[in-house]
MIKE-652707 format. One record per residue: residue number from 1; residue in one letter; x, y, z of N, C-alpha, C in turn. Coordinates in nm, 3 decimals, m for minus. Example, Ala and Ser with C-alpha at 12.3 -4.5 7.8 and 13.67 -1.06 7.14 Angstrom:
<pakols>
PAKOL    n  res     n.px     n.py     n.pz    ca.px    ca.py    ca.pz     c.px     c.py     c.pz
PAKOL    1    A    1.319   m0.569    0.780    1.230   m0.450    0.780    1.320   m0.330    0.780
PAKOL    2    S    1.285   m0.225    0.708    1.367   m0.106    0.714    1.290    0.003    0.787
</pakols>
This chain:
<pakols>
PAKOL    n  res     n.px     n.py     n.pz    ca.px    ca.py    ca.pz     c.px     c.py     c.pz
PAKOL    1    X    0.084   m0.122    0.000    0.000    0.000    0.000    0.087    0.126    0.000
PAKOL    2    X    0.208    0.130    0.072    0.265    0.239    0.104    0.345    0.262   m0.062
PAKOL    3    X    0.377    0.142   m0.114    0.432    0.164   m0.262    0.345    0.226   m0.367
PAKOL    4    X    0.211    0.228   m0.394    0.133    0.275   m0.434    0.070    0.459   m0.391
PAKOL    5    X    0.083    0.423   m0.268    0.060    0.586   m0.193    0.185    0.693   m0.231
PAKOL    6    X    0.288    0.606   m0.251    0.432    0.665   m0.291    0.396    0.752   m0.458
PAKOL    7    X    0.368    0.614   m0.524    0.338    0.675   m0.677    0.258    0.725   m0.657
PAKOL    8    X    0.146    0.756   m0.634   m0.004    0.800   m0.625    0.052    0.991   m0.567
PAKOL    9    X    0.111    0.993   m0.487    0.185    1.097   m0.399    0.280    1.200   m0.513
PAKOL   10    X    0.345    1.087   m0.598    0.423    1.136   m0.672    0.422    1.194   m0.844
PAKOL   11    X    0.294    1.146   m0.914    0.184    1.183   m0.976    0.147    1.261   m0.988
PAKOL   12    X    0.063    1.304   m0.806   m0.008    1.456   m0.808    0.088    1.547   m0.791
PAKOL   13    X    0.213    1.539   m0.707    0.328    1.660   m0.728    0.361    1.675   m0.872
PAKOL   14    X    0.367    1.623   m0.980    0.378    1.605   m1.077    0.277    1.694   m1.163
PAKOL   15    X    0.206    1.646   m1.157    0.042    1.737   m1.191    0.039    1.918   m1.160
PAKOL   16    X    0.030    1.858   m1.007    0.063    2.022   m0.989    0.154    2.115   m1.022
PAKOL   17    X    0.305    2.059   m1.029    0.375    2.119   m1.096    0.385    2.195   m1.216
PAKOL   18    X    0.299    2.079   m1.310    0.292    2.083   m1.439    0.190    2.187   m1.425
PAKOL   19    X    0.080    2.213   m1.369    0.022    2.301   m1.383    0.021    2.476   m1.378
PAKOL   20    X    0.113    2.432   m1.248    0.130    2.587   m1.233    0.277    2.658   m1.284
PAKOL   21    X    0.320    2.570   m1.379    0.410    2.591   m1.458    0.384    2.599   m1.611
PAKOL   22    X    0.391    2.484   m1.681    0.358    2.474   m1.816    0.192    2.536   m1.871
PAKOL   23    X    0.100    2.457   m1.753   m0.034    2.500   m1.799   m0.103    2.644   m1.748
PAKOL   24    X   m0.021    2.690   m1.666   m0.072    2.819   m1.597   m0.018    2.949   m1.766
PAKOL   25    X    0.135    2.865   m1.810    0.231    2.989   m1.870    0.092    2.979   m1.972
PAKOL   26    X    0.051    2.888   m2.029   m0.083    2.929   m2.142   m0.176    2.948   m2.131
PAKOL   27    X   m0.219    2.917   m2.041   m0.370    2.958   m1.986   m0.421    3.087   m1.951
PAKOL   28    X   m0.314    3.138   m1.830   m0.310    3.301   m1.775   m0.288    3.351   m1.860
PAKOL   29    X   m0.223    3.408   m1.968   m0.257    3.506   m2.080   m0.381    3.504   m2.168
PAKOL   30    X   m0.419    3.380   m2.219   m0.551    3.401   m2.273   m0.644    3.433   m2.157
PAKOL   31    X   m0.649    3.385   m2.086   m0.807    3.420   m1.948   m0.752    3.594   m1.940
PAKOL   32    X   m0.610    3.658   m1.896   m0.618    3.808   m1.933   m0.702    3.842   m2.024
PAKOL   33    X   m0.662    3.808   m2.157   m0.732    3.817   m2.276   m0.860    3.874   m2.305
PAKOL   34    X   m0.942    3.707   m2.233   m1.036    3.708   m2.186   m1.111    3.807   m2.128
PAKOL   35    X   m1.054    3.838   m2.000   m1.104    3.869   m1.949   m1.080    4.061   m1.966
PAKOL   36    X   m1.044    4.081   m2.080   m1.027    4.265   m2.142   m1.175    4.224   m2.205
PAKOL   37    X   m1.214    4.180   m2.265   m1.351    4.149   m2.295   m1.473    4.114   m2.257
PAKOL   38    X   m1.437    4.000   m2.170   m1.587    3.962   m2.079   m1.557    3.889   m1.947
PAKOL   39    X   m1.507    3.974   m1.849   m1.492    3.921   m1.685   m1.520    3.793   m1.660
PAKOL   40    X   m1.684    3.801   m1.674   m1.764    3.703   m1.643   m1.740    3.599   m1.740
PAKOL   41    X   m1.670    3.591   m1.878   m1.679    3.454   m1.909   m1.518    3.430   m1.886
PAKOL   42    X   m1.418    3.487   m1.833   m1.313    3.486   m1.756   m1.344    3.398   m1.616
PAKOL   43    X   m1.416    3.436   m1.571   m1.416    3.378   m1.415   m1.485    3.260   m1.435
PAKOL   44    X   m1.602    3.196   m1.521   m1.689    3.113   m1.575   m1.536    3.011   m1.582
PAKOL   45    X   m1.469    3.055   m1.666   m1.316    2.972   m1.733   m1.235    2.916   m1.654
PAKOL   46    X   m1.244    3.013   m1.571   m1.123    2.975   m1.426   m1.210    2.893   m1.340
PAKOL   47    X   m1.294    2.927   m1.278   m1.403    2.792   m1.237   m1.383    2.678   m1.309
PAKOL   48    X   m1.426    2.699   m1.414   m1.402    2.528   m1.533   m1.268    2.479   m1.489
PAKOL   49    X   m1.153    2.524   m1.494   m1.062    2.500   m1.512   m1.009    2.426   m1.369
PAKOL   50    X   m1.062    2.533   m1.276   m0.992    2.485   m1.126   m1.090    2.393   m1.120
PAKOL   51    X   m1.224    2.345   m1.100   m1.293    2.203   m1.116   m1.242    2.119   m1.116
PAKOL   52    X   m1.180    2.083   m1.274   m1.163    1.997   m1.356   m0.993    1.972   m1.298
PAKOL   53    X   m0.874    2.076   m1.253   m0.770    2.046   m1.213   m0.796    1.940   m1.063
PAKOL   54    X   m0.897    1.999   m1.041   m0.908    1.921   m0.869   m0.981    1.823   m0.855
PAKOL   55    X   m1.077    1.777   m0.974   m1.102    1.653   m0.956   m0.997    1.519   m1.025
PAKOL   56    X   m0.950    1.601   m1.121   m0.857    1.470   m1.131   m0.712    1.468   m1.046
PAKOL   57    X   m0.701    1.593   m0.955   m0.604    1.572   m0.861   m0.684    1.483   m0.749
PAKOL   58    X   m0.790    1.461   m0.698   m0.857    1.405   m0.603   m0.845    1.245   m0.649
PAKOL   59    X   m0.882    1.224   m0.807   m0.910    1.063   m0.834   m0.778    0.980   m0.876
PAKOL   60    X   m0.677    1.068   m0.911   m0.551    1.009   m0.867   m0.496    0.970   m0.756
PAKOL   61    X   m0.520    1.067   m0.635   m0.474    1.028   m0.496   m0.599    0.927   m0.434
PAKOL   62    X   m0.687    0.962   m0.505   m0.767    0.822   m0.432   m0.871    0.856   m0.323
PAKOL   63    X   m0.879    1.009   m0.301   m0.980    1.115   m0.176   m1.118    1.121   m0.321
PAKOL   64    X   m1.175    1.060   m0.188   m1.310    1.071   m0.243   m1.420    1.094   m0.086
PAKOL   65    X   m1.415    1.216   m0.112   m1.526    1.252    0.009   m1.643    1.238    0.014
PAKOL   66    X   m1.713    1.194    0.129   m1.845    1.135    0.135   m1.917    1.281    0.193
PAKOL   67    X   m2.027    1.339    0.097   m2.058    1.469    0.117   m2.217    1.449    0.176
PAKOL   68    X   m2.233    1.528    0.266   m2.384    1.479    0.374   m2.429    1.643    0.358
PAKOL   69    X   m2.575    1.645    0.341   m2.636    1.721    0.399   m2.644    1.873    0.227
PAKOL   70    X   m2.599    1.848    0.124   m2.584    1.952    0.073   m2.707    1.997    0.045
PAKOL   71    X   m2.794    1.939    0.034   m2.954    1.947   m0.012   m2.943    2.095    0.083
PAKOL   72    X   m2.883    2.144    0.202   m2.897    2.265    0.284   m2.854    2.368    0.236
PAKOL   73    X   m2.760    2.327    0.118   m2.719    2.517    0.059   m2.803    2.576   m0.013
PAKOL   74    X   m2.817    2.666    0.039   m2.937    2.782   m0.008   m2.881    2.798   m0.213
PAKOL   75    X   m2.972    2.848   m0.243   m2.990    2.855   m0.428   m2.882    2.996   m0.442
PAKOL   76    X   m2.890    3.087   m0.359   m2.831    3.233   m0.340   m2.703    3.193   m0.301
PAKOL   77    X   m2.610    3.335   m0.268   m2.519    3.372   m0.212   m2.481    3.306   m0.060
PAKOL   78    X   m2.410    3.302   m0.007   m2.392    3.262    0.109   m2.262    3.276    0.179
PAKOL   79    X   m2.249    3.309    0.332   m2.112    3.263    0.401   m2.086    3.115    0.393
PAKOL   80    X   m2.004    3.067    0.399   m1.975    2.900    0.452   m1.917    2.886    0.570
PAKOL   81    X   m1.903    2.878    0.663   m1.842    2.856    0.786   m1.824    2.736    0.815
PAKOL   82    X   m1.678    2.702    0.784   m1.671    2.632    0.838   m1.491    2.550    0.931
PAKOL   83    X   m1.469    2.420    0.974   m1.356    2.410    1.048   m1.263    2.389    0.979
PAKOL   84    X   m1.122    2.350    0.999   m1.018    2.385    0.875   m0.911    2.297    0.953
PAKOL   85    X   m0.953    2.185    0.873   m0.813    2.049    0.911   m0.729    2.026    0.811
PAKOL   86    X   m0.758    2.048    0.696   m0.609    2.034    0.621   m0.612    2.096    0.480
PAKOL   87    X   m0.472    2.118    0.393   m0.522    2.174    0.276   m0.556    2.118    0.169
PAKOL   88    X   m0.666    1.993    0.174   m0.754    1.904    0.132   m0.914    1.981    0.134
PAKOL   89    X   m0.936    1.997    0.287   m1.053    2.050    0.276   m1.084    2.155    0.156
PAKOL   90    X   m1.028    2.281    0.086   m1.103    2.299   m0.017   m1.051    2.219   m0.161
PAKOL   91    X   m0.957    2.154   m0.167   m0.940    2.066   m0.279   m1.056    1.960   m0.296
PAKOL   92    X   m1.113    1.925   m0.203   m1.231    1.873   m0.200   m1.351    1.878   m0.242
PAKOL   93    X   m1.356    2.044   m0.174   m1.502    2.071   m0.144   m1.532    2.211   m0.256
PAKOL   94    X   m1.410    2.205   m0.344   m1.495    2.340   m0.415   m1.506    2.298   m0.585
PAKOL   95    X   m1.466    2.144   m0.594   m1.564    2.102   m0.727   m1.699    2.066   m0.716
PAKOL   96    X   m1.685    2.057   m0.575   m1.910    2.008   m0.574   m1.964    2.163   m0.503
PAKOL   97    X   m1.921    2.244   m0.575   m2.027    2.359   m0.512   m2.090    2.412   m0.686
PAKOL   98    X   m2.007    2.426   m0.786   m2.109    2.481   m0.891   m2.171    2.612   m0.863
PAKOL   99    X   m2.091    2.703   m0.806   m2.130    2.810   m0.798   m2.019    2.921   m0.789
PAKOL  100    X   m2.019    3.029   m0.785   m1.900    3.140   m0.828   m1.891    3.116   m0.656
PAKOL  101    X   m1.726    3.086   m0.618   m1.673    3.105   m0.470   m1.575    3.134   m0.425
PAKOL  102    X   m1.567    3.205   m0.356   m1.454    3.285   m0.320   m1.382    3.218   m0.178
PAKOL  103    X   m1.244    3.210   m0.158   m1.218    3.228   m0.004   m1.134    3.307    0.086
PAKOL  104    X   m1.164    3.332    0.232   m1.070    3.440    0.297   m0.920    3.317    0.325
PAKOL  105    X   m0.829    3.416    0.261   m0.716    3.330    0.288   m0.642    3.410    0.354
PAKOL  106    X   m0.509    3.346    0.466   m0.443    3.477    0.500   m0.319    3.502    0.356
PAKOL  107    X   m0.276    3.587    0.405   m0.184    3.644    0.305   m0.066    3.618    0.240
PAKOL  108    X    0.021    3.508    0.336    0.130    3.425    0.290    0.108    3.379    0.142
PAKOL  109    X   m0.062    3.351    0.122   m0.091    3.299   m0.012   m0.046    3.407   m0.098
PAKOL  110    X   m0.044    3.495   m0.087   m0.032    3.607   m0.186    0.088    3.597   m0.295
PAKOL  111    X    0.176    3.572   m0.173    0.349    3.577   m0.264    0.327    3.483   m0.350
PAKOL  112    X    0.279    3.356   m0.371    0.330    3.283   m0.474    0.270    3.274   m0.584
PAKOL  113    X    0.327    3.285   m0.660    0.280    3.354   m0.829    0.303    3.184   m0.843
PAKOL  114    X    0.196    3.162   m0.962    0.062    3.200   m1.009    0.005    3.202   m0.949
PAKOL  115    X   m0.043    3.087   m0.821   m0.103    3.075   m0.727   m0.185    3.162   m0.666
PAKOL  116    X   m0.137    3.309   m0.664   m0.232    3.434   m0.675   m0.314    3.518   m0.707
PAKOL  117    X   m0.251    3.481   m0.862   m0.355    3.463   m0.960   m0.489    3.422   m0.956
PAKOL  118    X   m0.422    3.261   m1.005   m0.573    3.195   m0.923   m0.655    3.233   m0.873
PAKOL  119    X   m0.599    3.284   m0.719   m0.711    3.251   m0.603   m0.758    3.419   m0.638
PAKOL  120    X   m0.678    3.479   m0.693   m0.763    3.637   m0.709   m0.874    3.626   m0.775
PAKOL  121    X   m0.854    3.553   m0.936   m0.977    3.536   m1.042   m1.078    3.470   m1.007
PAKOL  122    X   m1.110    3.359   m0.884   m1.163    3.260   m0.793   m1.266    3.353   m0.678
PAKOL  123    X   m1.180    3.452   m0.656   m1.295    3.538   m0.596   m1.216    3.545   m0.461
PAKOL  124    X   m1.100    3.532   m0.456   m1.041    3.488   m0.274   m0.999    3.616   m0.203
PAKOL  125    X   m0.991    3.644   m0.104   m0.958    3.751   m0.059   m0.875    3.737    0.070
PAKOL  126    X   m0.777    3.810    0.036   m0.656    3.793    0.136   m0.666    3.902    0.277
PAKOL  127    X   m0.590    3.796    0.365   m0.563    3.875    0.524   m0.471    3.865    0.540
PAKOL  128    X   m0.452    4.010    0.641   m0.355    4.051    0.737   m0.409    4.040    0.839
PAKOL  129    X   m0.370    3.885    0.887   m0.386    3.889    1.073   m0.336    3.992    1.140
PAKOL  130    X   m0.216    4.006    1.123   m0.101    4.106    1.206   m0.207    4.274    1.213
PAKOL  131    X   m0.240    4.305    1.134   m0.291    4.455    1.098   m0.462    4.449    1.113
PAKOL  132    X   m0.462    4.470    1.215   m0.629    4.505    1.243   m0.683    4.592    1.120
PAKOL  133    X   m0.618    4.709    1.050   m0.716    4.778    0.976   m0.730    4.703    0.830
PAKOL  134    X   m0.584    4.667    0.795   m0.618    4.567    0.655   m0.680    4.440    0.686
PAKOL  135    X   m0.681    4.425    0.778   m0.817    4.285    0.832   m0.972    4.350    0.800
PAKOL  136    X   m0.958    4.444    0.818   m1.135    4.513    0.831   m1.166    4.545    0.705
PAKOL  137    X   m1.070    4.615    0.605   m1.052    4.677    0.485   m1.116    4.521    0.447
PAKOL  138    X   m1.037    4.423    0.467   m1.041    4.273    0.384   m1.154    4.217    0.431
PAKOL  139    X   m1.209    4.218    0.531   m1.365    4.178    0.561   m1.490    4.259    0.505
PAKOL  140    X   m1.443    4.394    0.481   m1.539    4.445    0.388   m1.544    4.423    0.244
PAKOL  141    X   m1.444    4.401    0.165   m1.384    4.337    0.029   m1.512    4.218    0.006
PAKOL  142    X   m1.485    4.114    0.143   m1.550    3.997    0.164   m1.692    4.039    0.155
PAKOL  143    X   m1.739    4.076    0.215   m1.907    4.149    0.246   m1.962    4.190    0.142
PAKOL  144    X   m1.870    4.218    0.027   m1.933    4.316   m0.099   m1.932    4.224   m0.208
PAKOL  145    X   m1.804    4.147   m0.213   m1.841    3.979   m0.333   m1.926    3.893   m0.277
PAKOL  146    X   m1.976    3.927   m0.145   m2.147    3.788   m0.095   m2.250    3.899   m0.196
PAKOL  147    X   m2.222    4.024   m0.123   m2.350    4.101   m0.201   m2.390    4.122   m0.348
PAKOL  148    X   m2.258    4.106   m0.411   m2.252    4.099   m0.558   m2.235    3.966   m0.625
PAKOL  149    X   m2.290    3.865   m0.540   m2.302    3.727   m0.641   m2.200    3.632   m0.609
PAKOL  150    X   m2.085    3.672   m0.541   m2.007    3.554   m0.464   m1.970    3.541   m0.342
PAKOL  151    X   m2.007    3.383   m0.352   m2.029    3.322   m0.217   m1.908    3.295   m0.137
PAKOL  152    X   m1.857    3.347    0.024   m1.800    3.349    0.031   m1.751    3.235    0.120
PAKOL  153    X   m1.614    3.168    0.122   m1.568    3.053    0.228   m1.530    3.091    0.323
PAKOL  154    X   m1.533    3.083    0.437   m1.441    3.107    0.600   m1.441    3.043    0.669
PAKOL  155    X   m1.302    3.059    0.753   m1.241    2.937    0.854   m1.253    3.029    0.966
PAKOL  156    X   m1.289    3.004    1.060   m1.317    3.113    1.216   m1.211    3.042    1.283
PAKOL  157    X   m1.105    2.936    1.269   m1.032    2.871    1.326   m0.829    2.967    1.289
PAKOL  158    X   m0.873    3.046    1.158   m0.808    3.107    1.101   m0.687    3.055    1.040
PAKOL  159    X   m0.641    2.932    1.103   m0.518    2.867    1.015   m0.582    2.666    1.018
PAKOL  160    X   m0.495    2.605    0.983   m0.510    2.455    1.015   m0.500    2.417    1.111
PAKOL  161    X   m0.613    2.331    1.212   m0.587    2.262    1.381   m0.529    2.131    1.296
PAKOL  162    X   m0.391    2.102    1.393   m0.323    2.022    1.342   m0.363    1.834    1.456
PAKOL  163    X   m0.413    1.922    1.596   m0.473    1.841    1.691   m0.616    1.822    1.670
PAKOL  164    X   m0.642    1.684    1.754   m0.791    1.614    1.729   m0.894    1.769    1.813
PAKOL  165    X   m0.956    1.744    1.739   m1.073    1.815    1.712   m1.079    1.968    1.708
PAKOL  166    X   m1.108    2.075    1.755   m1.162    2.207    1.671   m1.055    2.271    1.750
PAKOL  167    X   m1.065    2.399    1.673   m0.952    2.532    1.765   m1.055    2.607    1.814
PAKOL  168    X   m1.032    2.705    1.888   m1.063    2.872    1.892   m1.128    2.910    1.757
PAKOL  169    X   m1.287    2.975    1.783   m1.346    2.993    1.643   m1.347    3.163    1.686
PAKOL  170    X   m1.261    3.247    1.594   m1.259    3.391    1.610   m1.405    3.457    1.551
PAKOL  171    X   m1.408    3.561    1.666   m1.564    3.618    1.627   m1.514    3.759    1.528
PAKOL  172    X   m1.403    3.759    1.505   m1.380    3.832    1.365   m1.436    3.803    1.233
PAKOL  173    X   m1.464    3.647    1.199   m1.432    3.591    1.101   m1.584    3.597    1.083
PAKOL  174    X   m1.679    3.575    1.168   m1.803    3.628    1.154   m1.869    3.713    1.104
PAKOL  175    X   m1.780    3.812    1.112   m1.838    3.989    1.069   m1.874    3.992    0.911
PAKOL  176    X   m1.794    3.909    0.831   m1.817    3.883    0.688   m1.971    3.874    0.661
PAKOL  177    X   m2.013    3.769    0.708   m2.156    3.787    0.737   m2.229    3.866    0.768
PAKOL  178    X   m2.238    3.897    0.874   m2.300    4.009    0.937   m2.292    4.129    0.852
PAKOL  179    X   m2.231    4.184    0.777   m2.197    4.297    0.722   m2.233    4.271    0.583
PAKOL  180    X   m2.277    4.128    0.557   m2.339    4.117    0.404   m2.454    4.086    0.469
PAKOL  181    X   m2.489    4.056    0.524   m2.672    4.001    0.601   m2.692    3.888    0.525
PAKOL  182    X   m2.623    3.802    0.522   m2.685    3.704    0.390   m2.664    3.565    0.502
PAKOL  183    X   m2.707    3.449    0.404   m2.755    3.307    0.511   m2.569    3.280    0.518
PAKOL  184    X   m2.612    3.171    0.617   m2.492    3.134    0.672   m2.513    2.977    0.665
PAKOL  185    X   m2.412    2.930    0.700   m2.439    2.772    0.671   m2.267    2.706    0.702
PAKOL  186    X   m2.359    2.620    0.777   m2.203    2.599    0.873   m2.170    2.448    0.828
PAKOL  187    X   m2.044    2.404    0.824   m1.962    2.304    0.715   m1.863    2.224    0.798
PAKOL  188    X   m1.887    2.131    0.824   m1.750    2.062    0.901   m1.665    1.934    0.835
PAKOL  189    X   m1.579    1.958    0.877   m1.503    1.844    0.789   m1.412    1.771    0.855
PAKOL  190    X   m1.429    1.662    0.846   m1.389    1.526    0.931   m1.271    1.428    0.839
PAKOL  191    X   m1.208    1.414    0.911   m1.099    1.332    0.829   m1.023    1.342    0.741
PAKOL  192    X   m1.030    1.496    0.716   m0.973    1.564    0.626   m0.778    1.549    0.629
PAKOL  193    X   m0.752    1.557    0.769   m0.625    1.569    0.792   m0.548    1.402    0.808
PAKOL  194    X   m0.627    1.313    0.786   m0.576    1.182    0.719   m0.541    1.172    0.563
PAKOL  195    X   m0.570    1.249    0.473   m0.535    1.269    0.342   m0.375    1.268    0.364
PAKOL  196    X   m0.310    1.392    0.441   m0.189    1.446    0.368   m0.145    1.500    0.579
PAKOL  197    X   m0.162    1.566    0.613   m0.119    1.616    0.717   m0.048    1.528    0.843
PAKOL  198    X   m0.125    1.393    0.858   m0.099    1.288    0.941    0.068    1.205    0.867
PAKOL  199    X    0.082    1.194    0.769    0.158    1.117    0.702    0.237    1.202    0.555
PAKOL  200    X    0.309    1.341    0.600    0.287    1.438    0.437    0.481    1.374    0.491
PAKOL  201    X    0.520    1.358    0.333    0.465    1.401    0.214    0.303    1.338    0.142
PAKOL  202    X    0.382    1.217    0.205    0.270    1.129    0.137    0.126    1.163    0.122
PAKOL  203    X    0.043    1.117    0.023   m0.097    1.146    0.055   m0.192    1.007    0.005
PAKOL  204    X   m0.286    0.989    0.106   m0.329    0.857    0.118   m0.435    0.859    0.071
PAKOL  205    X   m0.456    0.757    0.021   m0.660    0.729   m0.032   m0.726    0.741    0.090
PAKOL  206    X   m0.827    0.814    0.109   m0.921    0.839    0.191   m1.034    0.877    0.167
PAKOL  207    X   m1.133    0.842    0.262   m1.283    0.883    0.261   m1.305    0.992    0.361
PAKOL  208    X   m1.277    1.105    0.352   m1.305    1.195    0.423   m1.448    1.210    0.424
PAKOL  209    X   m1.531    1.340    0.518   m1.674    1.415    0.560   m1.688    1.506    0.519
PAKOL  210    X   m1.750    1.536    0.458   m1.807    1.694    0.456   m1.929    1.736    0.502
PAKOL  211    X   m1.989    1.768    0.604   m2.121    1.783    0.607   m2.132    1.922    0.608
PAKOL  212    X   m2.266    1.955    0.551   m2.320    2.069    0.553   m2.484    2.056    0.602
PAKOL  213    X   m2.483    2.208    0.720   m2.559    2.198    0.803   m2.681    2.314    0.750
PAKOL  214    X   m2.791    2.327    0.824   m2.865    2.378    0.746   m2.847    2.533    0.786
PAKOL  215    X   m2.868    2.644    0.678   m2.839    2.786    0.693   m2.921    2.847    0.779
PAKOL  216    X   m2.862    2.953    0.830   m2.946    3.071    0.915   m2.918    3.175    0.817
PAKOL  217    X   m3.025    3.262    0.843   m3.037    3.414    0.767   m2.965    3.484    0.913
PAKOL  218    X   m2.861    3.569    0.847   m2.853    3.683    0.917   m2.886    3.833    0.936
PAKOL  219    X   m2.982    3.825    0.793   m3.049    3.964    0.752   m3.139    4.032    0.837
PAKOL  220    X   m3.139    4.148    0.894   m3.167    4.234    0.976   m3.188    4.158    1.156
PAKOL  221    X   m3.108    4.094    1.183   m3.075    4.104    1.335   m3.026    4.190    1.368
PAKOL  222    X   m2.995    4.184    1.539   m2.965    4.330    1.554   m2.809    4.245    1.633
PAKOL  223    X   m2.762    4.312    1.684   m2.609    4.284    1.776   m2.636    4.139    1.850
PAKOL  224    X   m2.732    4.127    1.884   m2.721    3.980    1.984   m2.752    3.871    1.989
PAKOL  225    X   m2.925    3.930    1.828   m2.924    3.809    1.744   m2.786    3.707    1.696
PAKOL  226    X   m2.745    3.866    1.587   m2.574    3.781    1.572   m2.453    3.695    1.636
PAKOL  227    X   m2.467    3.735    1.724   m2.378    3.704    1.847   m2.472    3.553    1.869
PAKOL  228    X   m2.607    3.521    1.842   m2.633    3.412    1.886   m2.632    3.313    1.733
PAKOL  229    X   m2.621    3.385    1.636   m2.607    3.297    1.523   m2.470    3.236    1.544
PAKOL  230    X   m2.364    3.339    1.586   m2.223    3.293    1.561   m2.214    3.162    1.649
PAKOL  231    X   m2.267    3.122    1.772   m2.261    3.044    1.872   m2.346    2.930    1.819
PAKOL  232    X   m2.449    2.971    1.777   m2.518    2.862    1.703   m2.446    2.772    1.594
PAKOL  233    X   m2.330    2.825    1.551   m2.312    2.764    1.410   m2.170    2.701    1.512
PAKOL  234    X   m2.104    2.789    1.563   m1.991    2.694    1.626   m2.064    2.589    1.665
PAKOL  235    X   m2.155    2.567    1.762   m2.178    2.435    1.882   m2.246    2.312    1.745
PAKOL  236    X   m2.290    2.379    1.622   m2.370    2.278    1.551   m2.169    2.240    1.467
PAKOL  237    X   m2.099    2.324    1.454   m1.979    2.233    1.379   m1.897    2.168    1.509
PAKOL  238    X   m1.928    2.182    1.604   m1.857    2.099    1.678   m1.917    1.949    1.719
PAKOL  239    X   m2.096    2.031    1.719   m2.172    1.863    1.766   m2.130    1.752    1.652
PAKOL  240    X   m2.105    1.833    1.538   m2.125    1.723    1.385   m2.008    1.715    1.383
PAKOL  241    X   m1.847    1.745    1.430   m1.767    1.637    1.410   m1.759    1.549    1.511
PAKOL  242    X   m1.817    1.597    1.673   m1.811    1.426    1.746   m1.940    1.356    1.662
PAKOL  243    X   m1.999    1.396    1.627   m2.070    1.294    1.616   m2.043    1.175    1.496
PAKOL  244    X   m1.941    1.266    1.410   m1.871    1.140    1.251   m1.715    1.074    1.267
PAKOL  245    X   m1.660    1.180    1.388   m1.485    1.166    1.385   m1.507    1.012    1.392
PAKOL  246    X   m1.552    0.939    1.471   m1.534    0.791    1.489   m1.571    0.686    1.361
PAKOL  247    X   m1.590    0.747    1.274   m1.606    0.700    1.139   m1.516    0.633    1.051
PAKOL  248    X   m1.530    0.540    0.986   m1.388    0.475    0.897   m1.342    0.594    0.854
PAKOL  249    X   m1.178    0.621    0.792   m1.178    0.689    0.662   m1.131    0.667    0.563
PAKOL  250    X   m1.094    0.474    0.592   m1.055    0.428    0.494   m1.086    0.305    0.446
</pakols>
């Protein structure tokens, strides 16, 4: 098994490489191109594209996530909230959404070209933990692509819990919401950090979780409503990973 996880491991570095090298150098100039003409069938492109890169990076390594509960994402815009075990969870989870999505990343992502690219045309929006005001600047950024048609991702945990079960969920990471008034819908993910984090380099065939829980509106509460949505959505992503962690994941 471990000889196979080896090739399987060695494949997708391969892949990725190739991508953000050979296939990025042709791609990113036409989607510019593109996109001097029509944004929207620019971003349509880059969606297609990142899809289709991440599902056949997923069916090579052999992660095939068992997804519960999606019937709950609202037809609209939305926050996602949810916990953040490895950098699987959105390799996973953003070919089965089919919808324009964005995520708050912190900023380290920024430096690496193309990679920035990407996640810019994707809709992602970068933080400065360190700097309270470019944090706020960047949560309003966030608030205005929910209101204009993209949906946004967030981790309230703010980096990867590398230990069994959840971190500290920051009530910063909330405000995204609140400041777009739009539904919320809280996301947990289980077994995620058996892919690649437990055993990296390597990365193992696994059946990871994704569940998605059902949305709250945050539109016109007042301060304490919110404050009880945010609590609401933590205690429902914490009840739903004891309640799957004990699950095969392989």
């Amino acid at each position: 098994m471990k000889v196979i996880a080896c090739l399987r491991s060695f494949i997708a570095y391969i892949l990725v490489g190739l991508f953000f090298s050979v296939w990025s150098l042709v791609t990113l100039p036409l989607l510019w191109i593109t996109g001097l003409f029509s944004k929207k069938a620019r971003d349509r492109a880059v969606r297609a594209i990142a899809m289709t890169a991440l599902r056949i990076i997923t069916a090579v390594l052999g992660v095939k996530a068992r997804v519960i509960g999606f019937e709950n994402v609202p037809a609209g815009t939305a926050a996602f909230i949810s916990n953040h075990k490895s950098f699987f969870d959105m390799i996973c989870v953003y070919p089965i959404m089919k919808r324009p999505l964005g995520f708050v990343a912190k900023k380290e992502f920024a430096s690496i070209l193309p990679f920035r690219i990407w996640l810019l045309w994707l809709g992602c929006i970068f933080v400065d933990r360190k700097n309270p005001r470019e944090g706020m600047k960047s949560i309003n950024a966030a608030a205005e692509k929910i209101k204009n048609g993209t949906s946004m991702w967030i981790c309230p945990e703010g980096t990867r819990v590398r230990h069994e079960g959840l971190g500290e969920f920051h009530e910063g990471s909330f405000k995204i919401a609140d400041k777009a008034g739009c539904m919320v819908v809280p996301v947990t993910f289980i077994h995620m950090e058996e892919c690649y984090e437990k055993q990296s380099p390597l990365i193992l065939p696994t059946k990871p979780i994704i569940v998605f829980g059902k949305p709250v509106d945050t539109a016109g509460l007042d301060r304490e409503g919110l404050r009880a949505v945010h609590q609401q959505v933590e205690d429902e992503i914490k009840h739903t990973y004891e309640q799957y962690v004990s699950e095969p994941f392989r």
